[in-house]
C-alpha positions in Angstrom: -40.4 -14.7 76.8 -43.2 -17.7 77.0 -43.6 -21.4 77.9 -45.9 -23.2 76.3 -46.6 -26.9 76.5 -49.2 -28.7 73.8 -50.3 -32.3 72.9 -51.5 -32.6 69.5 -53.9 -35.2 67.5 -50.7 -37.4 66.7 -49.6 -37.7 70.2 -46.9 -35.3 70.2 -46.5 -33.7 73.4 -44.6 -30.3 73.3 -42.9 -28.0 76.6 -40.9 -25.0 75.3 -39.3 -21.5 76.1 -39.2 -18.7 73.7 -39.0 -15.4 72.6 -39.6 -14.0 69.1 -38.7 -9.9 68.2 -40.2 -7.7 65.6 -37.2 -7.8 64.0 -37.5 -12.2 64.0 -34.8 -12.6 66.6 -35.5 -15.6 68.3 -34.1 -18.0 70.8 -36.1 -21.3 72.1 -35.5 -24.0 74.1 -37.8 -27.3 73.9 -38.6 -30.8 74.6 -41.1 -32.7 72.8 -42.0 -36.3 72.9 -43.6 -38.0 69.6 -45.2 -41.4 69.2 -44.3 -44.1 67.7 -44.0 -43.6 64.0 -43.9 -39.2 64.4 -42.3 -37.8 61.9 -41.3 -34.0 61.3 -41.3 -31.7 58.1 -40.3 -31.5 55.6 -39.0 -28.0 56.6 -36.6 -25.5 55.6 -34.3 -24.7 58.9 -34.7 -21.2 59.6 -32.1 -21.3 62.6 -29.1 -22.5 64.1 -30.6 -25.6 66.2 -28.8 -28.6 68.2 -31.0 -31.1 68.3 -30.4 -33.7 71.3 -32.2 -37.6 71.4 -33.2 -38.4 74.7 -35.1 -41.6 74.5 -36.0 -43.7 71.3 -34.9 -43.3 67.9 -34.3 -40.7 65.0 -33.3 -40.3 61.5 -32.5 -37.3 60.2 -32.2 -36.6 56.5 -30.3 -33.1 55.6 -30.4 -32.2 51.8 -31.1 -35.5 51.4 -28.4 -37.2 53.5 -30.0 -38.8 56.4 -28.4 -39.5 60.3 -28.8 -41.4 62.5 -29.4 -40.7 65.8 -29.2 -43.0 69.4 -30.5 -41.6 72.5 -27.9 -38.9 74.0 -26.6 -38.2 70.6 -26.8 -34.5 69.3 -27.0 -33.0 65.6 -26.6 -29.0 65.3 -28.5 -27.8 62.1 -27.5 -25.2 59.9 -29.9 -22.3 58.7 -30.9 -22.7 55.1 -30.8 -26.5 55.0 -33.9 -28.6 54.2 -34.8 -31.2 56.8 -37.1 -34.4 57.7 -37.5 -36.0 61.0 -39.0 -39.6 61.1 -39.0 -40.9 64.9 -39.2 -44.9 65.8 -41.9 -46.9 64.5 -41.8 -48.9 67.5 -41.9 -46.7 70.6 -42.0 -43.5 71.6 -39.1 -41.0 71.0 -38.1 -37.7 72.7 -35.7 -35.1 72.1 -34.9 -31.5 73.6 -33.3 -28.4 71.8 -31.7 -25.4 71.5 -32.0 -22.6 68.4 -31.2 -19.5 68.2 -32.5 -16.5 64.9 -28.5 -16.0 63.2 -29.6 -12.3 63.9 -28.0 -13.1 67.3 -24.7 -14.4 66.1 -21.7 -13.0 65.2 -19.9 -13.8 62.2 -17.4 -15.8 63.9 -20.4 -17.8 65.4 -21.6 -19.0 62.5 -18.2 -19.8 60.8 -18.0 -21.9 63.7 -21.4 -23.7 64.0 -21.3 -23.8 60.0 -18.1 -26.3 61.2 -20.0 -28.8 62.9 -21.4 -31.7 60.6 -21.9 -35.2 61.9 -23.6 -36.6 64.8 -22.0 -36.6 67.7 -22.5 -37.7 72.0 -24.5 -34.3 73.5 -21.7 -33.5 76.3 -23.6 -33.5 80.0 -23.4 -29.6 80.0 -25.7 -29.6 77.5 -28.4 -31.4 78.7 -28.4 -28.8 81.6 -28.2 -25.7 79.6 -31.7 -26.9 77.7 -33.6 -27.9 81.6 -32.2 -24.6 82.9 -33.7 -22.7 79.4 -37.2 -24.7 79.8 -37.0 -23.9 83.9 -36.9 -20.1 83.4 -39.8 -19.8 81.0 -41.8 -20.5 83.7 -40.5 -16.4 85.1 -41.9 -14.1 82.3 -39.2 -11.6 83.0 -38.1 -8.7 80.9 -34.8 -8.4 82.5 -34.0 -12.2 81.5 -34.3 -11.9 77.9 -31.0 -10.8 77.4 -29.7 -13.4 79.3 -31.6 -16.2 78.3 -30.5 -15.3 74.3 -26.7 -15.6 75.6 -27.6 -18.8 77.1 -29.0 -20.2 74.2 -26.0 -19.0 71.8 -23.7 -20.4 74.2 -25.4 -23.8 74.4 -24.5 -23.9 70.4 -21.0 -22.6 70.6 -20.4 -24.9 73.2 -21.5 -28.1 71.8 -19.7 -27.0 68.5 -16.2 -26.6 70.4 -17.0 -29.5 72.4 -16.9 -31.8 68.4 -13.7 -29.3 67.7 -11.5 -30.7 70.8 -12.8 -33.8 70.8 -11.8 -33.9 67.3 -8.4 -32.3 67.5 -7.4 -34.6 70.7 -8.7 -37.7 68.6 -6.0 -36.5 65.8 -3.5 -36.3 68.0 -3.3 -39.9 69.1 -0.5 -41.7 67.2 -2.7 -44.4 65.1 -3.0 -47.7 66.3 -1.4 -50.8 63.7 -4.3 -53.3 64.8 -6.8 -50.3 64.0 -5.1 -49.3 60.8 -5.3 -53.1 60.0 -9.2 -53.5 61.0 -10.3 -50.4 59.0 -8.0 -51.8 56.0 -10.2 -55.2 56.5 -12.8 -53.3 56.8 -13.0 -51.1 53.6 -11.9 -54.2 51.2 -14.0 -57.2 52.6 -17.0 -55.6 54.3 -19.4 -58.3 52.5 -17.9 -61.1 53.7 -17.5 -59.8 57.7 -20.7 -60.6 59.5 -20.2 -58.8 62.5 -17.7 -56.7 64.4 -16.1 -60.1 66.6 -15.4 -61.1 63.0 -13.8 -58.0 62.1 -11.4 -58.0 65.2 -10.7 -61.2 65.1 -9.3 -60.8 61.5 -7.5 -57.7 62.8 -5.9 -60.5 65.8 -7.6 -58.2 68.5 -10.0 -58.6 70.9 -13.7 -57.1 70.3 -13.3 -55.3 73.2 -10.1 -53.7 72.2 -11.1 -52.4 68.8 -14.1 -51.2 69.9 -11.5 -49.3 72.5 -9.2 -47.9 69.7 -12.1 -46.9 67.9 -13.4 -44.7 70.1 -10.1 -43.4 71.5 -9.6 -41.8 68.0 -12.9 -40.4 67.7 -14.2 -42.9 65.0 -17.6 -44.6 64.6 -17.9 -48.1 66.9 -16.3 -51.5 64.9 -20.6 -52.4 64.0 -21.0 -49.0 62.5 -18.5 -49.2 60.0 -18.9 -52.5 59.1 -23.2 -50.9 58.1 -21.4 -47.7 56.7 -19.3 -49.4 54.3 -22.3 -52.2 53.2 -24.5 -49.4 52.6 -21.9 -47.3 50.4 -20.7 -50.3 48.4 -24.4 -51.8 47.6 -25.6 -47.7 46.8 -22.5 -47.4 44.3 -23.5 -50.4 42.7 -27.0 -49.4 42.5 -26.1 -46.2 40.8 -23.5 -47.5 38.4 -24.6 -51.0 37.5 -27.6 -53.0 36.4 -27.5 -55.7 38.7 -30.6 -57.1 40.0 -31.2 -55.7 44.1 -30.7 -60.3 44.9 -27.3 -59.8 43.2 -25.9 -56.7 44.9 -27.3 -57.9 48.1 -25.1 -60.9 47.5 -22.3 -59.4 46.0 -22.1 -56.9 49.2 -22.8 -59.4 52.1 -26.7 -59.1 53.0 -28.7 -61.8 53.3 -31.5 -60.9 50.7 -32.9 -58.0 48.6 -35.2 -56.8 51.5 -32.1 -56.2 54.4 -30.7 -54.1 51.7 -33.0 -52.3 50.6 -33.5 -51.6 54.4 -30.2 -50.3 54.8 -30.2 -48.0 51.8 -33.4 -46.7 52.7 -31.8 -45.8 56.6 -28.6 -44.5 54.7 -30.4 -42.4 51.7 -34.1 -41.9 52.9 -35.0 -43.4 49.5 -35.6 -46.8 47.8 -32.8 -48.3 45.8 -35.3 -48.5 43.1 -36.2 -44.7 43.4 -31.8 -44.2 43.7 -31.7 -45.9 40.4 -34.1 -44.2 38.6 -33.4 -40.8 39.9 -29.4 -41.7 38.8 -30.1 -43.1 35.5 -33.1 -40.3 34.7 -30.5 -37.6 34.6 
């Protein structure tokens, strides 16, 4: 077991705890802080790694879907997935993790972690399991490998049954007629709703309220929809049509070509220009 901690040419500052077998099990625990503008990869994940934002921004593109992450949000990767990083452009960004080689997980481990897809809040218990894996690699102790491995493989199960309840409670609550009504609102006139006090009010609730019902039932905040469903209608239209970027920025509630092409390129990682011709090159 070793701790390490590095600061590169770009700024990047690195502390982190692991071990690697001659077999390529592996476990490591990590914080790193990257400067404004950092970005990561492309790489192929090799692991099973929860990545955690602690400060700053992120947007993470899987197999060419990107995320996006605030600070004290979390995103588990998959092994065998291709991924880039790209940090804030305007201030410096940190995150911690946790991976662990799939050498050290059971079968029923990785049908479980293989489950988790979204980002999600990193639950406080998390955040503790990383400091406590950085603390020890400052003890370069045979005897705590074994432990240190379990640690790290229940940091991942635990986040993934973390999403699982918080998912199963969230589809348990009875569904709410005003939050039926906004997401109904939502879905068909996105272009014209300007912000989520417009939505609500539409719905006849109070921001504050929806904002409530949404996260009672686990769903993305009023704001983030509203972005979501933009960005899907203007991309579809990109795809299928041959309407000029001014018209489908108009036709799906943007202000001008250059906000949407902003928003595809946060949703997609790619240029609407570069969606089209990828789309109509096949």
């Amino acid at each position: 077991m070793s701790k390490s901690t590095r600061t590169d040419r770009r700024g990047l500052s690195t502390v982190a705890t692991s071990r690697t077998t001659g077999d390529g099990e592996n476990y490591q625990f990590g914080r790193c802080t990257y400067r404004p503008g950092g970005h990561l990869g492309p790489r192929e994940q090799k692991a099973f790694q929860l990545v955690v934002l602690l400060s700053g921004s992120l947007r993470v593109t899987v197999d060419g879907a990107a995320y996006n992450l605030a600070p004290g949000d979390a995103i588990l990767q998959n092994a065998g997935h291709r991924e880039l990083y790209r940090f804030s452009k305007e201030q410096e960004s940190e995150h911690s993790w946790c991976h662990i080689s799939p050498r050290l997980l059971s079968r029923d481990d990785v049908r479980l972690l293989r489950a988790v897809t979204g980002v999600h809040k990193a639950p406080s218990p998390i955040h503790l399991l990383i400091e406590e894996g950085l603390a020890a690699g400052t003890h370069d102790r045979a005897d705590l490998h074994a432990a240190m491995a379990a640690m790290a493989r229940a940091c991942l199960l635990l986040f993934a049954a973390h999403v699982r309840i918080v998912g199963e409670r969230a589809a348990s609550i009875p569904a709410h007629p005003a939050l039926d009504r906004a997401t109904e609102l939502a879905a068909t006139h996105s272009a014209t709703l300007r912000s989520a006090g417009d939505l609500a009010r539409r719905a006849g609730i109070s921001t504050t309220h929806l904002r409530f019902l949404c996260r009672r039932a686990g769903r993305e905040s009023p704001s983030a929809m509203l972005r979501r469903l933009k960005a899907e209608r203007a991309i579809q239209l990109i795809r299928s049509t041959g309407l000029t970027l001014a018209e489908i920025a108009d036709a799906c509630g943007y202000a001008n070509a250059f906000h949407l092409s902003r928003a595809v390129r946060q949703r997609t990682g790619h240029s609407p220009r570069s969606l089209r011709r990828s789309d109509w090159n096949r």
